[in-house]
C-alpha positions in Angstrom: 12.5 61.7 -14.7 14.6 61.0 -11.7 14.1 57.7 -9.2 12.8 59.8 -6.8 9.6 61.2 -8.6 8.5 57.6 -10.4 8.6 56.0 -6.9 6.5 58.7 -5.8 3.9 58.4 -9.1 3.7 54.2 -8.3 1.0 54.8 -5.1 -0.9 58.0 -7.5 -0.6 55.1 -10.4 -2.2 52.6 -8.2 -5.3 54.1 -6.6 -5.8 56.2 -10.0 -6.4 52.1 -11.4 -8.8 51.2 -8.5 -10.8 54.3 -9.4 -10.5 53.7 -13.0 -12.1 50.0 -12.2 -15.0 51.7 -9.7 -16.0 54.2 -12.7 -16.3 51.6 -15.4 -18.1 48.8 -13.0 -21.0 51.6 -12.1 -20.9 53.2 -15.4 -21.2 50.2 -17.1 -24.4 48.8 -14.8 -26.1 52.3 -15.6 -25.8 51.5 -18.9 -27.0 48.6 -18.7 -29.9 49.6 -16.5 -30.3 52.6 -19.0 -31.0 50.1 -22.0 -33.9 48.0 -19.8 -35.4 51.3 -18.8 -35.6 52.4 -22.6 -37.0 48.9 -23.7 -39.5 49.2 -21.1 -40.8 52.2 -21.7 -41.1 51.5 -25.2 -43.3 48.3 -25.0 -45.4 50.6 -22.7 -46.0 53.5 -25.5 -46.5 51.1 -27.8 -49.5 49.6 -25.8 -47.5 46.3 -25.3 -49.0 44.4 -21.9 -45.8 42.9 -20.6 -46.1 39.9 -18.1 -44.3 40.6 -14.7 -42.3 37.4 -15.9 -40.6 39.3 -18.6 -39.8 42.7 -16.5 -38.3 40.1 -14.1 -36.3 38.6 -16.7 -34.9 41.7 -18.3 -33.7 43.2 -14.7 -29.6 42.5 -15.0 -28.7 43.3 -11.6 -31.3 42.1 -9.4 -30.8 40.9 -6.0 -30.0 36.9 -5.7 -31.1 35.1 -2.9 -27.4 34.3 -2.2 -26.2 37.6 -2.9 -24.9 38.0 0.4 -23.4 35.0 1.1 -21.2 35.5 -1.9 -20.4 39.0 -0.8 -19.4 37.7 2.3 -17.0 35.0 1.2 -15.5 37.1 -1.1 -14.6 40.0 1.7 -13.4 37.0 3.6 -11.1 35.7 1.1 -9.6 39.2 0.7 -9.4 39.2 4.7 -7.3 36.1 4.3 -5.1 36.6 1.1 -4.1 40.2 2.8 -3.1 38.1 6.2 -1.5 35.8 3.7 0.3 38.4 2.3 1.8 39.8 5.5 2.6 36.6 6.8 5.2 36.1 3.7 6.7 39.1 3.6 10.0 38.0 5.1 10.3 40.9 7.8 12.1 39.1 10.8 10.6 42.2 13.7 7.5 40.9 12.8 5.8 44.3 12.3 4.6 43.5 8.7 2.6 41.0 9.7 0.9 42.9 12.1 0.0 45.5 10.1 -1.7 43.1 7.8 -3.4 41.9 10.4 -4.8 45.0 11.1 -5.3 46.0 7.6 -7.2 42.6 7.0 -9.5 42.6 10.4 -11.6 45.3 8.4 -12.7 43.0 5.1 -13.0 39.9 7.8 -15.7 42.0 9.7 -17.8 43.4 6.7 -17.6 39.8 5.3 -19.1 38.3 8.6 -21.5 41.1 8.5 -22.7 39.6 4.9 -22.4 36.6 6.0 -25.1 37.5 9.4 -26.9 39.0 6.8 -27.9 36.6 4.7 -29.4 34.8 7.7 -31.4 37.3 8.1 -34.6 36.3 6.7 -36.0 39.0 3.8 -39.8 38.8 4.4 -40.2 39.8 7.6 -41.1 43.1 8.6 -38.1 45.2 10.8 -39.5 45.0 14.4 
């Protein structure tokens, strides 16, 4: 394998990881979901009353009151380490940093949408 063809396998290498990482994060929470379904359903064929307390308690995933503000600063924080990142890349034309700008204003925005979001309050009805 010549230079030329593993430079061009590093960007196929790189986004085949980030959908590698996406797969096993949902397929994983399926499962997961999967195995509270199943142990639901069988506490209800078995004639097993369950308290709302204990449904509550076995849901992995649910939503947390400060879900979205965690989302938020998170999509902020990668805003910021990708600005970081073209601010250090030593290009002297200045073009790098730009870019990264640019590249970065679309985390920023989707992190101050979360961010709006959470003060949003969840009871009342969409007018």
């Amino acid at each position: 394998m010549n230079e030329g063809t593993l430079a061009l396998l590093i960007p196929f290498a790189f986004f085949l990881l980030v959908g590698l990482l996406v797969w096993m994060a949902l397929h994983f929470r399926q499962k997961a979901n999967l195995e509270v379904q199943q142990t639901i359903r069988l506490a209800l064929e078995k004639d097993n009353q369950m308290a709302a307390s204990v449904v509550e308690q076995m849901r992995i995933y649910g939503a947390h009151p400060k879900r979205d503000v965690r989302t938020g600063i998170i999509w902020v924080a990668i805003a910021l380490g990708l600005a970081l990142m073209g601010f250090f890349t030593p290009d002297p034309s200045g073009h790098a940093l730009k870019g990264m700008l640019a590249v970065a204003s679309v985390p920023v925005m989707i992190g101050i949408a979360y961010l709006l979001m959470s003060r949003i309050p969840g009871d009342r009805p969409a007018v």
